[in-house]
C-alpha positions, 0 to 999 in steps of 0.5 A, spaced: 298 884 190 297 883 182 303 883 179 305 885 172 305 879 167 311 883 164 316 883 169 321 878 169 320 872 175 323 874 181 329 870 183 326 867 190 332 863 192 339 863 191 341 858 185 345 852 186 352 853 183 354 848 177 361 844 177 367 847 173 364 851 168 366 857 171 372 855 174 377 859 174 380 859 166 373 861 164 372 866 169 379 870 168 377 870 161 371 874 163 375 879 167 379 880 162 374 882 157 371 886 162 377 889 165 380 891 157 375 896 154 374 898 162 381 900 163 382 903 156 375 906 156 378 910 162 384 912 159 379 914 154 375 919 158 380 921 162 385 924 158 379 930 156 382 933 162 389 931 160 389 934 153 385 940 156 390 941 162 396 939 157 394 946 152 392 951 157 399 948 160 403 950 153 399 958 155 404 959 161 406 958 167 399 962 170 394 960 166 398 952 167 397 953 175 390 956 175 388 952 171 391 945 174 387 949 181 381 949 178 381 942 176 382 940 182 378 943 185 373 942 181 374 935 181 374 935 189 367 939 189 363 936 183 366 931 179 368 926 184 361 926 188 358 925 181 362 918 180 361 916 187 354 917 187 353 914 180 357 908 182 350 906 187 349 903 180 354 897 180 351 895 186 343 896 185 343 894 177 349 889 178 345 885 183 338 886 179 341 884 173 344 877 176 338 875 178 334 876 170 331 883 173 333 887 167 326 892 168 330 894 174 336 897 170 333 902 167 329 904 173 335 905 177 339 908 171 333 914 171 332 915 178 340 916 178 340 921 174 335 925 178 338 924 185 345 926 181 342 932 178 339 935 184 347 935 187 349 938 181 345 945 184 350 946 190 356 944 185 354 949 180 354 954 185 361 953 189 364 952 181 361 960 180 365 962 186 372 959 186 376 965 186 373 966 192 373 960 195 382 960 193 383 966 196 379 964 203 384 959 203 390 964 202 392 961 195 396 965 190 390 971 189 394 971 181 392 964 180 386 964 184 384 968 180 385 965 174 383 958 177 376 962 178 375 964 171 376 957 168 371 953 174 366 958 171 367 955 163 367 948 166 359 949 170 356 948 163 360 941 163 355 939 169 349 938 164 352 932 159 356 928 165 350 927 170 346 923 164 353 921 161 356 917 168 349 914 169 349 911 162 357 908 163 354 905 168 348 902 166 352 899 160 358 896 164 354 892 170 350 889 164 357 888 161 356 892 155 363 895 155 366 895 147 361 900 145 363 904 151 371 904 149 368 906 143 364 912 144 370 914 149 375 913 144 371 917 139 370 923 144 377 924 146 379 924 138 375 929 137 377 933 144 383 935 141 380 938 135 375 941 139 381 944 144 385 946 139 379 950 135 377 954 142 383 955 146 387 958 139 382 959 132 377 962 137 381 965 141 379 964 148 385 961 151 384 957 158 377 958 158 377 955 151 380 948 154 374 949 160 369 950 155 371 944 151 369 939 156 362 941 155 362 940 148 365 933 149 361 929 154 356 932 150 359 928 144 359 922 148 352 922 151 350 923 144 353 916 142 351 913 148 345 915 149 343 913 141 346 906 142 341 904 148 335 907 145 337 903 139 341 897 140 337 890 142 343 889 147 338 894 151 332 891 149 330 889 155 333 893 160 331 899 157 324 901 155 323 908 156 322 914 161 317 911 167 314 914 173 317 907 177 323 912 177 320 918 181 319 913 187 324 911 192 329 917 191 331 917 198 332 910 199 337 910 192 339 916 195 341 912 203 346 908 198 349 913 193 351 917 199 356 913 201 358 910 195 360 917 194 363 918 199 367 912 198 370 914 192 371 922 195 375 921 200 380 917 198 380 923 191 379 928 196 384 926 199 389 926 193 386 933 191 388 936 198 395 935 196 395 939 190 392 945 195 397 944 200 402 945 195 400 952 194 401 954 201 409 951 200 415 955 198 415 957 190 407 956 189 407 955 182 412 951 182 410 946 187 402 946 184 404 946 176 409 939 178 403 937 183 398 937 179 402 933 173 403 928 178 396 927 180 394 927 172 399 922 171 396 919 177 390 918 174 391 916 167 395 910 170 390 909 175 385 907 170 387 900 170 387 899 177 379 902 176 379 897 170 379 892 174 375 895 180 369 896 176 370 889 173 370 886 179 364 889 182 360 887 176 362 881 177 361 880 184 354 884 183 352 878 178 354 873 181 351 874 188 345 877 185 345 871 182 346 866 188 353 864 187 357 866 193 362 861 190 363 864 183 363 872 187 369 869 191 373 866 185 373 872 182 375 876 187 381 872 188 383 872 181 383 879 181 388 881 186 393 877 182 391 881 176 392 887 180 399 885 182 401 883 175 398 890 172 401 894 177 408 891 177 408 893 170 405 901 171 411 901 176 416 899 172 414 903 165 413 910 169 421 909 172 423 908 165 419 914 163 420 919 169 426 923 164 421 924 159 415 925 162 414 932 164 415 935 157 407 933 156 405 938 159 410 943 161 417 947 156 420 948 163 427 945 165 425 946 173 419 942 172 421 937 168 427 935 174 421 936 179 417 931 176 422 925 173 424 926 182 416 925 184 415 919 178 419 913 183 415 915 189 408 915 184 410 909 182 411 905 189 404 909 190 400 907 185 402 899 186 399 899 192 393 903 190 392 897 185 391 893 189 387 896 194 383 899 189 380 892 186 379 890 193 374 896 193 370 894 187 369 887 192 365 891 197 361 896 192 359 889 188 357 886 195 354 893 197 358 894 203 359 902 201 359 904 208 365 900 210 369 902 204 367 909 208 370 907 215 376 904 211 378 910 208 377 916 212 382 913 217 388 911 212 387 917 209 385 922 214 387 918 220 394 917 218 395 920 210 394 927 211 397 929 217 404 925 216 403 928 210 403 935 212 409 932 218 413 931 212 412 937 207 412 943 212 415 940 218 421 936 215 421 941 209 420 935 205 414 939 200 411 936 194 415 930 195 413 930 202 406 931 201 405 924 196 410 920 202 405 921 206 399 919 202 403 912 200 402 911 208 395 912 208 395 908 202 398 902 205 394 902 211 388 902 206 391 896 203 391 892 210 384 894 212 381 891 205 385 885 205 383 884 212 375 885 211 375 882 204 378 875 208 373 875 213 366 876 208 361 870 208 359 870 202 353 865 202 350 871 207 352 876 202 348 872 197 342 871 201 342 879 203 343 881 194 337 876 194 333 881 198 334 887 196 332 885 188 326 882 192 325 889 195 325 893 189 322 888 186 315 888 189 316 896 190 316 897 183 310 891 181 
């Protein structure tokens, strides 16, 4: 086979490791470098939501409920299964870029987009036909109704955020993670304006706050999309739209499902709560406090997420790399930062849980409701800390389909149905929904810690090796 002169050499063996020169003072610095701007580049992106579900909330209580619904549901049937699918990239162009493969990134990165824009026909369509798809599923026809009008301002958002997800993670798994808090911080301050000028100066209320969306990844597409095409730090890792990334679509697609299913079933997991809720006594009620809580959830768990996509770049790097060692290092470090950050997310929602409902809400019942909820989220997302870091583990060692298993039985197997158990039979309602997803939550814990113990990382580092050899004698 001749080979193209310009392509990096191929990484043939796996590197011998060095002495102490990443030993574990120098390898938390790089978690930490990573882990800041990834948890504030979260918080960042997702507080678009929030501020969008934040305004409609002070229109009433309706459009609140609808609106909260729509999210959900939009992000049950589209935004999570784009996350998921996008997060293909930790592993491929975090063991690519290792080795030296850096041409290989922006193959990868295009080839996503592709596989990720094709899903977004089928998300299209159901987002168009929510109201109808709340109805069958007996909610409220009042809130269906409204969620449906709000689902349908959000389709335009699909266009910005497939090529959006895919450039977030083109630049994290080479560590460019400063210009992405950057242009995240710089969209979510204009997000504001931008919700403010649709929902009130044009008067287009709840749909104003869907539509704003669009708007605002476009933003951040725009800064990102300029930053790579002229910064030096992706001189070599993009070079241009290339006919490379119309190959192999079905084998980026054999790893993209089931990174999206690792990711959707623990989210879809959490949306179904918000969906049982309307099926409980007082639906508005019980939706508006959880759907709160799940946006609360979220924003606090962008440090978890931090961390999760800090260590898999981490681990990709470092097996695609040849040094299992290192991988393992980082690994063990990073539990105990999960640890420290979640014991300090507890404590701050516990003392915040009397105030925190009048963020999104004027209503006095509410506000009770949620500060009653915020001890049994903090007690949740402590859990999930950890095990979310032990996650980004296996994405970085491309164990997606383990990640798949792991999840389908906490959640599924044993945090859904206790939750149902607690709400509807023990009439515990929203407080019985989410105990049942702190089970769920806890077995996952276990299942993790006892699969990451067992990994033999010098066969993980070999098994990197050949999938950068793979894709790199295909593309030759």
């Amino acid at each position: 086979m001749q080979m193209n002169p310009s392509v990096e050499e191929p990484l043939l063996v796996a590197r011998p490791e060095k002495g102490d020169e990443n030993g574990a003072p120098a390898e938390a610095m790089r978690l930490l470098q990573l882990a800041g701007p990834l948890v504030a580049s979260g918080i960042l992106q997702c507080a678009l939501q929030l501020v969008s579900v934040m305004f409609v909330g002070h229109l009433g209580e309706l459009p609140l409920a609808g609106a909260s619904l729509a999210t959900s549901l939009a992000n049950v049937t589209g935004f999570s299964l784009l996350v998921g699918m996008s997060s293909a990239l930790d592993t491929l162009c975090g063991q690519a870029f290792g080795p030296g493969q850096h041409h290989l990134l922006g193959v990868y990165k295009q080839r996503a987009m592709l596989v990720l824009a094709l899903a977004c026909v089928p998300i299209a369509a159901v987002w168009a036909n929510t109201a109808r798809i709340l109805l069958f599923l007996g909610q409220d026809p009042s809130i269906a109704a409204e969620a449906g009008a709000y689902a349908r301002w959000l389709v335009p958002s699909l266009v910005p955020y497939v090529p959006l997800v895919c450039h977030i993670r083109f630049l994290q798994t080479q560590s460019i993670v400063v210009p992405v808090m950057a242009s995240s911080a710089a969209t979510a301050l204009s997000h504001v304006l931008v919700c403010w000028a649709l929902v009130h100066k044009a008067g287009m209320g709840s749909r104003g706050a869907a539509l704003s969306s669009a708007v605002s990844y476009g933003t951040n597409l725009a800064i990102l999309s300029m930053y790579t095409r002229m910064s030096g730090a992706c001189k070599r890792t993009w070079t241009g739209f290339s006919v490379e990334a119309f190959r192999e679509l079905r084998q980026f697609a054999d790893l993209a499902l089931p990174s999206a299913m690792m990711v959707c079933l623990e989210w879809w997991s959490f949306e179904l709560l918000v969906l049982l809720s309307g099926l409980l006594p007082n639906p508005k009620l019980e939706t508006s406090v959880l759907s709160i809580c799940l946006n609360t959830g979220a924003l606090m768990f962008m440090v978890p997420a931090g961390l999760c996509t800090a260590i898999s770049t981490r681990v990709s790097n470092e097996l695609g790399a040849g040094k299992p060692q290192a991988a393992k290092l980082a690994t063990r470090l990073v539990v105990c930062m999960a640890l420290s950050g979640g014991m300090v997310i507890s404590v701050t929602m516990i003392l915040l849980r009397r105030f925190w409902g009048y963020l999104y809400s004027d209503e006095e019942e509410v506000v009770a409701y949620i500060a009653r909820m915020i001890p049994v989220l903090a007690i949740s997302f402590f859990i999930d800390g950890i095990h979310t870091s032990l996650s980004g583990v296996l994405t970085g060692c491309g164990e997606q389909k383990i990640g798949v298993r792991v999840n389908l039985a906490a959640f599924y197997l044993a945090g859904i149905p206790l939750a149902v158990f607690l709400a509807f039979v023990m009439h515990l309602n929203g407080m019985g929904l989410w105990l049942g997803i702190v089970c769920g939550s806890l077995t996952k814990l276990c299942l993790l810690v006892w699969i990451v113990l067992s990994i033999n990382w010098e066969k993980e580092a070999i098994k990197a090796n050949d999938m950068v050899l793979r894709s790199y004698f295909s593309d030759a």
